[in-house]
N, C-alpha and C positions, 0 to 999 in steps of 0.2 A: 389544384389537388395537393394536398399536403404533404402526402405521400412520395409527390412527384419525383423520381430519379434519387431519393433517398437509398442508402447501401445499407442493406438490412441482412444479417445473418440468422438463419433458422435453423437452430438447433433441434434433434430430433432425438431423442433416447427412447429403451426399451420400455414401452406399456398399450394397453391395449385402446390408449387414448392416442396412438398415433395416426388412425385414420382420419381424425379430426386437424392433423396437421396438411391435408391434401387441400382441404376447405381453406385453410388457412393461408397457405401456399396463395390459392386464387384467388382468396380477399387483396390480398397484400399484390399481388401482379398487375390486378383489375383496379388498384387503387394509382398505380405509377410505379410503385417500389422495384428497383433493382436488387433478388435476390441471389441468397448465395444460400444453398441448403446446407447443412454437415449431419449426417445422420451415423450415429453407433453401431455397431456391428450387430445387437439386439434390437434394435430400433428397425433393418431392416428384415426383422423374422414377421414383423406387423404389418407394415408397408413396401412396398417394393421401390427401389430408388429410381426405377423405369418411370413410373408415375411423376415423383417428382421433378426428376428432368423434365419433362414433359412440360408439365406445368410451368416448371421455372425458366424453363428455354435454355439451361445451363447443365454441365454433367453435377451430379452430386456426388460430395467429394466425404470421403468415410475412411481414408487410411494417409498416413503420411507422405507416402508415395505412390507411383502406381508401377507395379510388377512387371508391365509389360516393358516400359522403357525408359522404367526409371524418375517423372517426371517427379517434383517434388514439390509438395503442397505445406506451403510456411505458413504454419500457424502464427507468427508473426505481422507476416506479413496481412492475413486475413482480418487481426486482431486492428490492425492501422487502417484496412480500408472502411471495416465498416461505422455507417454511424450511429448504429443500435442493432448490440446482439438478442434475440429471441428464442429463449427454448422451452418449445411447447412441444408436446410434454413433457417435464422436467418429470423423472421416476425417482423416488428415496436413492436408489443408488447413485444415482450420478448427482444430486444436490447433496450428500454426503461424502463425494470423492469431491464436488468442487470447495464444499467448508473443509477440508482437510487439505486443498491443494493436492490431488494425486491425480497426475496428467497421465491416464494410460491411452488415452485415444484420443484422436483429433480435436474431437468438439471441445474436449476438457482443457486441450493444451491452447487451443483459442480461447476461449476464456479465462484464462490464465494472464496470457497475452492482450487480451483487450480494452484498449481504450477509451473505447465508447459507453456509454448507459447500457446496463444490462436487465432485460427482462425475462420474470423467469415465470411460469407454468406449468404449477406443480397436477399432478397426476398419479391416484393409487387407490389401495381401499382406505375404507372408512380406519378398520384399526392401526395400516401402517400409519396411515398419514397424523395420528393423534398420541404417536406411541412419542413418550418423551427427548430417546434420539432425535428421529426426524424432526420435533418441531425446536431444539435446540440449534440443528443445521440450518433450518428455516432462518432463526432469530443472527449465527451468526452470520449468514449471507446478506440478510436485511441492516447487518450492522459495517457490511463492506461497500454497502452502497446500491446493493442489486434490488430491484421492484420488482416484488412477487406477489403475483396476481393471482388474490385465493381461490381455491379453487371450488367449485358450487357444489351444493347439497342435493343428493338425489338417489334414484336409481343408481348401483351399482355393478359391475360387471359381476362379481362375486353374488350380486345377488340380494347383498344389504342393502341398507337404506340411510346414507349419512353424507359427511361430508368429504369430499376427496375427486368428484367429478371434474376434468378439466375444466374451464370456461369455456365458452361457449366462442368458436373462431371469429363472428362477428360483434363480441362484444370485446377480443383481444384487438380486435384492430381499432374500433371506439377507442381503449386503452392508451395505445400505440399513437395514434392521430392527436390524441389530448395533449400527449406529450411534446411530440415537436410543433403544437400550436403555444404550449407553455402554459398551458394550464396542471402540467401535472411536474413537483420538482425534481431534478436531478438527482436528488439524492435523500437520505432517509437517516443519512448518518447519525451519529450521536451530537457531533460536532459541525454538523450546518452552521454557516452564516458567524464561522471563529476564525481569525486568524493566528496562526502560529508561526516562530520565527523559530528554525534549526541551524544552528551550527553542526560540520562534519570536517573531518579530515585533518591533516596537518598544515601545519605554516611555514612554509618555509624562509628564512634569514638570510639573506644574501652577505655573501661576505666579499665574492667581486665580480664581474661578467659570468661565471662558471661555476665559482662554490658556492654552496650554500648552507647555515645550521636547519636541522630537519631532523621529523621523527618517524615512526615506523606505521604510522597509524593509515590504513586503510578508507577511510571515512564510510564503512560498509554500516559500522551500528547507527550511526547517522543519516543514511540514505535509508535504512531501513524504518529509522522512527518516522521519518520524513514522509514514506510512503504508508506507512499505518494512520497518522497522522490524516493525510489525505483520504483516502479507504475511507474513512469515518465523516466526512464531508469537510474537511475544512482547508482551508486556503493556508497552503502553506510556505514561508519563504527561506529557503534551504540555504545561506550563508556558505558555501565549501571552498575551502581551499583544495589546493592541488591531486586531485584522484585519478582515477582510470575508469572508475564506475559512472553508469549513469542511469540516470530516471527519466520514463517520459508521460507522467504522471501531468493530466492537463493542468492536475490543481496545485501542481509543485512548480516555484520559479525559481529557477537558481540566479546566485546572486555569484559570481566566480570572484577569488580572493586570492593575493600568494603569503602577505606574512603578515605577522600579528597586529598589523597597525590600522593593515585593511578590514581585518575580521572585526579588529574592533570599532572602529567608523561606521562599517557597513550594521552591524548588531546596532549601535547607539541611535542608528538613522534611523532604524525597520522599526525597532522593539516596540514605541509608544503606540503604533498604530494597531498592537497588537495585543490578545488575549495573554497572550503565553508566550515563554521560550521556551527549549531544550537544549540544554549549551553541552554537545556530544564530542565535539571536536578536542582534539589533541594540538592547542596553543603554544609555542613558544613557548619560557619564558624568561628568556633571554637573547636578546638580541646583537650584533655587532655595535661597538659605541662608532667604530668610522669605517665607513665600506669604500674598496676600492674599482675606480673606471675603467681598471686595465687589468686583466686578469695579472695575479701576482706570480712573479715566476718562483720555480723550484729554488729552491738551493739546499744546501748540508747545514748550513744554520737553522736555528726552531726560530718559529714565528708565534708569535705573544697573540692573542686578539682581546680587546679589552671588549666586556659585554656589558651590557647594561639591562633592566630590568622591562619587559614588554609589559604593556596595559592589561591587568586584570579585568577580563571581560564581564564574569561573575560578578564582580563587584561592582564594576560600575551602572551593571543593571540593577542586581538589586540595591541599589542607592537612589535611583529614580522608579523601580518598580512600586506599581499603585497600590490598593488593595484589591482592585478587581482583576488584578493582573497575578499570573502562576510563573514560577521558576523555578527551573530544573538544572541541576547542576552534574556533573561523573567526578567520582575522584578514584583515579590509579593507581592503586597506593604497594610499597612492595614492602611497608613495615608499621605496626601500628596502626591497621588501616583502618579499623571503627574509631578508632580515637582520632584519629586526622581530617574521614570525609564527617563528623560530628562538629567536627572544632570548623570546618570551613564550612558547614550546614547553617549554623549561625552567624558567620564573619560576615558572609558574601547575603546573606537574605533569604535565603532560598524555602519554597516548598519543601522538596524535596532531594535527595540527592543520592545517587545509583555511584555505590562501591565495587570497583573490582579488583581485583588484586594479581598483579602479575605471576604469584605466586601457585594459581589455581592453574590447574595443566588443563589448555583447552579454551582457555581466555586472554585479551588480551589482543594485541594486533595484528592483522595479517590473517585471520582464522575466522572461521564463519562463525563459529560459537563462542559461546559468552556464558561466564556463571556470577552473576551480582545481586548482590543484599540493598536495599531501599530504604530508606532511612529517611523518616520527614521532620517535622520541627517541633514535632509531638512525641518526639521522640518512640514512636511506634517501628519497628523494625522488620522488614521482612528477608527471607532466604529463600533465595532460588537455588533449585538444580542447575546442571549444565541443559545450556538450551542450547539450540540454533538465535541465533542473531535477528532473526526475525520472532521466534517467539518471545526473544527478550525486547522488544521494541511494541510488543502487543500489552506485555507485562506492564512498563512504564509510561504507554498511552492508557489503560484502564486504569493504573493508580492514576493520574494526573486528572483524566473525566472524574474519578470516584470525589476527586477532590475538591475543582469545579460545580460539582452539583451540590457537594455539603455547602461551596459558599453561594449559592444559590439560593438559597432556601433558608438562610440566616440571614 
């Protein structure tokens, strides 16, 4: 059985295609699957969650906690066990609170958290489900990696006659079966079957057992390209030096690094086997000319350190970059900053290259947001608002595809 002992999460939200999830329930039971249900607070005005326990042999879990003593249901944690999430019925609303990221209830915040392939099963009428919104949510959930299984043409609850009916539960589980026999792939991304190589974070320069030269940088916009990066299907290999953060993205390998000599070895190793980089990290670039084995003691005299200059990462790539190969460069600049990340846009080879400027309140290290202009070798310029750091990592993964595909096609 295919199915066998597989951890499958069934997602249930508000529409009146959720009685179709009880069928579904017992497909998936009758098959071997061990589920876990999570149904929305609308989800059970349709179905009642007594049913699906029933079926599922487990309680069904629909709030973060439980009031009576407290017990606490980690979305996290649900996210890790299973190894394919299902939500059938997926209603406009909640595939438009998951394209937006807005976790107000369980199932959402699992999904957020999830690891695993996600399948989704949309469900509504004929006009929601074709009205421009919804099928923009659609396109960007198809474009995070999630398999949305359209939904059939028919009878309507409303009464019309189009498309918007869920599937049909035994041809979801068909679906489902295809997949873990590998007939159907992982993913749908833009960027299946690329690899990309990311730099994040700073370097640290040891000066003796205990000191060391270092910067302020976060490696957050780095982790974040990283993971959009993957979202999009592609295999990515995250170069970071020293952070706090972390990713557990199956398609993200970290490669751990501490100062500039490693990041650059470790980039020079990775790059060729690779589509693309994004070189996001905050390098060095200057390092001790002679480090000490003994931590240096205090004293009331100054101490000199002579430095010498670290390995331009940028440059040594694009010096062996191909032509089917992309490079993306940041430059931080706190004066003359169009004239600087332009003049390094051409030095170093680059596609393109994401300016920001210390001087923009709200950008810069340590802070979740980020405000940067993009600049490629065509001298084409763009300006962002201040984003979140995630939406700036969305921004220079679509230029980066946008740019991919023009060499595509030439």
């Amino acid at each position: 059985m295919i199915l066998k002992d597989k951890k499958i999460i069934l997602g249930v939200t508000g529409s009146i295609a959720a009685y179709k999830s009880a069928y579904l329930l017992r497909f998936l039971v009758k098959e071997g699957a061990d589920v876990q249900v999570i149904m929305t607070r609308s989800a059970k005005e349709f179905i009642s969650p007594v049913t699906m326990s029933a079926l599922s042999g487990k309680p069904v879990l629909g709030s973060f906690f439980e009031t009576t003593d407290g017990t606490w249901h980690s979305h996290v944690d649900l996210g890790l066990w299973a190894d394919l999430m299902l939500i059938a019925p997926a209603s406009a609303n909640s595939m438009g609170k998951m394209a937006s990221a807005i976790c107000d209830n369980l199932l959402l915040t699992t999904y957020l958290s999830a690891k695993c392939p996600v399948f989704i099963a949309p469900a509504m009428d004929l006009d929601m489900y074709r009205h421009p919104a919804n099928l923009k949510n659609i396109e960007t959930l198809t474009a995070y990696g999630a398999h949305v299984i359209e939904p059939g043409v028919g009878e309507l609850a409303s009464g019309l006659h189009g498309k918007g009916r869920m599937e049909e539960p035994e041809n979801i589980v068909k679906i489902i079966k295809a997949f873990f026999s590998g007939q159907i792939e992982h993913t749908k991304g833009e960027l299946t079957g690329q690899k990309f190589l990311v730099n994040a974070g700073p370097t640290y320069e040891r000066i003796d057992p205990v000191r060391y030269i270092g910067n302020f940088s976060s490696g957050k916009m780095g982790y974040q390209i990283a993971e959009v990066l993957a979202e999009k299907g592609a295999e990515v290999i995250l170069i970071s030096g020293p952070v706090s953060i972390k990713t557990e993205h199956p398609r993200i390998h970290i490669v751990p690094v501490v100062s500039a000599q490693e990041m650059n070895d470790e980039c020079l190793k990775h790059f060729p086997a690779c589509n693309g980089a994004v070189l996001s990290a905050a390098v060095a670039d200057y390092t001790p000319l002679i480090t000490a084995d003994k931590k240096i003691k205090s004293s009331k005299h100054e101490l000199t350190l002579q430095l010498h200059a670290t390995e331009d990462i940028a440059k040594n790539l694009g010096s062996i970059k191909t032509k089917a190969q992309l490079l993306v460069g940041f430059a931080l600049e706190t004066d003359n900053a169009a004239q600087n990340a332009t003049k390094k846009l051409a030095q170093k080879n680059l596609d393109f290259i994401v300016l920001n400027s210390l001087e923009n309140k709200g950008a810069g290290f340590g802070v979740d947001t980020n405000q940067v202009t993009i600049i490629d070798k065509n001298n084409n310029i763009q300006e962002f608002a201040l984003k979140s750091k995630r939406q700036v990592a969305e921004d220079i993964v679509d230029k980066l595809i946008s740019i991919s595909l023009k060499q595509s096609t030439t």
